[in-house]
Every structure is written in structure tokens, then in C-alpha cells.
C-alpha positions in Angstrom: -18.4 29.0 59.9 -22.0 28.8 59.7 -23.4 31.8 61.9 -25.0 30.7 65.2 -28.9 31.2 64.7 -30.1 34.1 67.1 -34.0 34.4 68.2 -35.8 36.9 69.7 -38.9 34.6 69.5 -39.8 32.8 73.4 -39.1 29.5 73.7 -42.4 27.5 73.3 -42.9 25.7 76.5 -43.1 22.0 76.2 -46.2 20.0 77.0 -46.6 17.6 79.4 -45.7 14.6 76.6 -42.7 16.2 74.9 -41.5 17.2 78.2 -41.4 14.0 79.1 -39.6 12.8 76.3 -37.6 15.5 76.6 -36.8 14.6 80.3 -35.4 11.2 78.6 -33.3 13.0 76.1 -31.4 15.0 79.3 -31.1 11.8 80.8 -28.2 10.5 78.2 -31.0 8.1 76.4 -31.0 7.9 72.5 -34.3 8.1 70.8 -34.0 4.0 70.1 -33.8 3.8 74.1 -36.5 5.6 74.6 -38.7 3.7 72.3 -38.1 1.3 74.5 -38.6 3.1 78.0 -42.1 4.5 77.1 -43.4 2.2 74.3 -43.7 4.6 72.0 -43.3 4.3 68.3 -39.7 5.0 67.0 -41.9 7.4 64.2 -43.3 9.1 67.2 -40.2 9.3 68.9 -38.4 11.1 65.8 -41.8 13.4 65.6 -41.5 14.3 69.4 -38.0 15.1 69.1 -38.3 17.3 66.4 -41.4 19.0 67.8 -38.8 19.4 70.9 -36.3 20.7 68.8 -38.3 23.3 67.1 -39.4 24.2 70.4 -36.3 25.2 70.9 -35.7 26.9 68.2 -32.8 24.7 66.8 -32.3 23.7 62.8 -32.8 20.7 61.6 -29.2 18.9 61.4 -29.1 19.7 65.1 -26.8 17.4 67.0 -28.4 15.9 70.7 -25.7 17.5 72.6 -26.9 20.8 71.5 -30.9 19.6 72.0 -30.0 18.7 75.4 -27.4 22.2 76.3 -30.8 23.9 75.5 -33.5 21.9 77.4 -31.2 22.7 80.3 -30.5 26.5 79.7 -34.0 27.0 78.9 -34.9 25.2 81.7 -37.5 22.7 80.1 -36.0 19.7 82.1 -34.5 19.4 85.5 -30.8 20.1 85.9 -28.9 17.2 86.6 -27.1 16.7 90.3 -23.7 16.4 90.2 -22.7 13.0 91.4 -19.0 13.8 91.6 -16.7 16.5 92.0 -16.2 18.0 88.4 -12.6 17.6 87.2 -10.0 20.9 86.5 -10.4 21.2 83.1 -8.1 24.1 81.5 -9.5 26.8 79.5 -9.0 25.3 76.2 -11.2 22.2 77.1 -13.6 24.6 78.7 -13.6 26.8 75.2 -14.1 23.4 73.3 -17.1 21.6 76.0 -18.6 25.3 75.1 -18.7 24.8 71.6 -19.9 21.3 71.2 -22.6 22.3 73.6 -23.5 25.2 71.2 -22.6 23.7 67.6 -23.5 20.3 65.8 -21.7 21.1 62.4 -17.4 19.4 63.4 -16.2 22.5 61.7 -18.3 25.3 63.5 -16.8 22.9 66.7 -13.7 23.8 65.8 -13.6 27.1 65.0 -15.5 28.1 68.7 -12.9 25.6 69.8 -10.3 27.8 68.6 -8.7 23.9 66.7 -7.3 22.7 64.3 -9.8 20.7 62.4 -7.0 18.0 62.5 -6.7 18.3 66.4 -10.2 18.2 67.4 -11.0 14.2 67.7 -7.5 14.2 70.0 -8.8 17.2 72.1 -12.1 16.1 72.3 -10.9 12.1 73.1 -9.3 13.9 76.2 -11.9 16.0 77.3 -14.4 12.8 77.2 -11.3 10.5 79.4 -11.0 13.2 81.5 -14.4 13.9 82.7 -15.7 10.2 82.4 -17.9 10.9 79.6 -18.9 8.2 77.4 -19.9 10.5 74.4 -20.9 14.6 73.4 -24.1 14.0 75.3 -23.2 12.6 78.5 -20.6 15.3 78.7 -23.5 18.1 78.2 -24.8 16.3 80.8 -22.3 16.1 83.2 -21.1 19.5 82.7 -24.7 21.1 83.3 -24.5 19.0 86.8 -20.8 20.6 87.6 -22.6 24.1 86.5 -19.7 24.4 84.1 -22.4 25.5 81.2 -24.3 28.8 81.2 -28.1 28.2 82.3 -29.3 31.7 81.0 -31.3 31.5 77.8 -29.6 35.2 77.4 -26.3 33.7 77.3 -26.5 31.0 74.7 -25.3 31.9 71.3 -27.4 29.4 69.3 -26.7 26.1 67.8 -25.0 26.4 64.3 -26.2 23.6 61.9 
């Protein structure tokens, strides 16, 4: 497993324009629909979102779900509201909506998942049907709304490549 990436260093606050891509980002858009929200280049797009990224203090082959976990624990972006009831989920799917909100590499995934690497796309095809996700990102998402994620920068463990 590749170790989780630990930083003493602040976050760097956003400005006012990455924040607001940013915002888009923790809204469930991909970076192609919010070319087309803002009018922005999709070069300038990719630029912003890696200037976000490095904000953040996340590696490069970081996944969005993970971008997005730590917009919301940092609190660069405004938490979601809840516009439902979040669903029992049992420990195991709590352990795994953890670790996709923490790791982008499948394997680290698993292994904070405590899965089988053969296991994970069943257990993660639940979790998504049971909490009305339609991918990793929404689910991040959704999960900050339900407060089912930790919000404390202290808490996070870093995002794994």
C-alpha cells in the first residue's frame, strides 16, 4: 500500500477563481461540465484543478472523490445539505466510503477497505445502489451532506496516489 501522504504544511487558501471552480468540483460536475458552466478553456480548467489540487496538498494521480473529500474537510467549499435521510449503512461500507474518500490508487481502496481486491467492484456497486449514488464523487458528496465523513483537516489521513 502506498503510504497516505501526511503534511504539516497549511492548506493554501483558495482564491476567489479557483474557489469557484472548486465550488463546481463539490457540486458532482466533471471538469468537461464545467467548461461548459463558466466558459472557460478546458486547458484552464485542467490548470485550475490542479492549482486546487496542490492547494490541497494532494499528488498528482489524485482521483476527484478525494479532491472533493478535501475541499469539504478543509472547508474551501460549502458543505452540501442533505436532501434526504442518509441510509443505514453497516460498518464495512462505512470502512470502504472512508477509504475511497481518502485513496485514488483501487488497491490502497482496498486495503483501507479491509477487501479483497476481487470483492471491491461488488462492495462498492452496493454501496453506490444503496445510497443513490451515481458514481465515487457523488457519493463523497452525499456522504459529506449525511455528515457521515470527518470535516476536521486533523482527522484526514491523506490521499494515497
Amino acid at each position: 500500500m502506498t503510504p497516505p501522504v501526511t503534511t504539516s504544511a497549511p492548506i493554501t487558501p483558495l482564491t476567489p477563481t479557483l474557489q469557484r471552480v472548486a465550488q463546481h468540483l463539490a457540486g458532482g460536475l466533471a471538469p468537461k461540465d464545467i467548461v461548459t458552466q463558466t466558459g472557460l478553456s478546458a486547458g484552464t480548467v485542467r490548470q485550475y484543478i490542479r492549482d486546487i489540487r496542490e492547494s490541497l496538498h494532494c499528488p498528482p494521480r489524485c482521483e476527484r472523490p478525494v479532491i472533493v473529500h478535501r475541499l469539504f474537510a478543509d472547508k474551501q467549499v460549502t458543505l452540501p445539505m442533505a436532501d434526504r435521510s442518509a441510509p443505514q449503512l453497516s460498518p464495512d461500507q462505512l470502512l470502504l466510503l472512508r477509504a475511497i474518500a481518502e485513496h485514488s490508487d483501487p488497491r490502497d481502496i482496498a486495503v483501507a477497505a479491509k477487501l479483497a481486491p476481487a470483492d471491491q467492484r461488488a462492495a462498492l456497486d452496493q454501496l453506490l445502489a444503496d445510497t443513490g449514488a451515481r458514481d465515487t464523487t457523488h457519493l463523497v458528496i452525499l456522504a459529506h451532506g449525511w455528515k457521515l465523513l470527518p470535516t476536521d483537516p486533523a482527522a484526514r489521513s491523506g490521499a494515497s496516489q
